[in-house]
C-alpha positions in Angstrom: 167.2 112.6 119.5 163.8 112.1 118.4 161.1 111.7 120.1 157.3 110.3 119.4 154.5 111.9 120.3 153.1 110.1 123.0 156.6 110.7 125.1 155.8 114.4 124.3 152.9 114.2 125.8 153.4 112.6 129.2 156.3 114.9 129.6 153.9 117.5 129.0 151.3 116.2 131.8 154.6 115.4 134.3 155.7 119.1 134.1 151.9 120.4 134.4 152.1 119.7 137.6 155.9 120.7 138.4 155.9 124.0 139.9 156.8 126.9 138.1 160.2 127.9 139.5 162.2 123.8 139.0 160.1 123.2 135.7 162.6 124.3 133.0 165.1 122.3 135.5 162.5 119.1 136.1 162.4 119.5 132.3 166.1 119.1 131.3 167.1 116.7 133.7 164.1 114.4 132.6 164.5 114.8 129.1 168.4 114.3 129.1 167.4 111.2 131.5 165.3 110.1 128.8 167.9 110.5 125.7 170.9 108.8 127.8 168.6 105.8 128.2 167.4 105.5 124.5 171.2 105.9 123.8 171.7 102.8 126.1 169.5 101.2 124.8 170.1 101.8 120.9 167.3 103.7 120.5 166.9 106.2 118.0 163.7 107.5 119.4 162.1 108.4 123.0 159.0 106.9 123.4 156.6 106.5 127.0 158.5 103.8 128.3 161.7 105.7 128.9 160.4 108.7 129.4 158.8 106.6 132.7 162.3 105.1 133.5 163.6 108.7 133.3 160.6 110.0 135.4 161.4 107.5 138.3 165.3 108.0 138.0 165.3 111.5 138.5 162.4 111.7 141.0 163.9 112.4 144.4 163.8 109.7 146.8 161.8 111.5 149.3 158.6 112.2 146.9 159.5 108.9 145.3 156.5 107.0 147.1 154.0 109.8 145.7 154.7 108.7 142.1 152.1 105.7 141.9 149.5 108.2 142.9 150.6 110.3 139.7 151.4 107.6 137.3 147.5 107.0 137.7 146.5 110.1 137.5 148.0 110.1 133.8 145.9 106.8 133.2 149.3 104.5 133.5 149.2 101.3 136.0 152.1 101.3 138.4 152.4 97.8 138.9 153.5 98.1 135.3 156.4 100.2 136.5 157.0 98.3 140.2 160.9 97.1 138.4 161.4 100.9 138.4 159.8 102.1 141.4 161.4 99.5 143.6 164.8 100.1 142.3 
């Protein structure tokens, strides 16, 4: 699966701050998040928007309210994303 570069890069910035030891794992698990939903959705590429949806999913519940806080940091509006956040 492809993705552009703009997806590259906020998966980038979301494992920047993973730690260390789960990154590889936050990695994979968001990334094969990210491709499953593209496949849903017919989508021969991964771009920013998925790669959110994929963030949220796999986000545990308990550090699932921090995620707003973050989504700004990377200069995204979580309003935006409330669908996702909520769900």
């Amino acid at each position: 699966m492809n993705w552009n570069d703009a997806a590259q890069d906020l998966l980038n910035s979301i494992l920047s701050g993973t730690p260390r030891p789960v990154r590889d794992a936050t990695e994979s698990e968001i990334r094969e998040a990210a491709e499953r939903i593209a496949e849903s959705e017919d989508k021969r590429r991964v771009g920013v928007e998925i790669v959110i949806a994929a963030w949220v999913s796999t986000t545990p519940e308990a550090i699932r309210p921090d995620l707003p806080r973050q989504m700004e940091r990377f200069g995204l509006d979580p309003e935006e994303y409330r669908h996702l956040l909520d769900a």
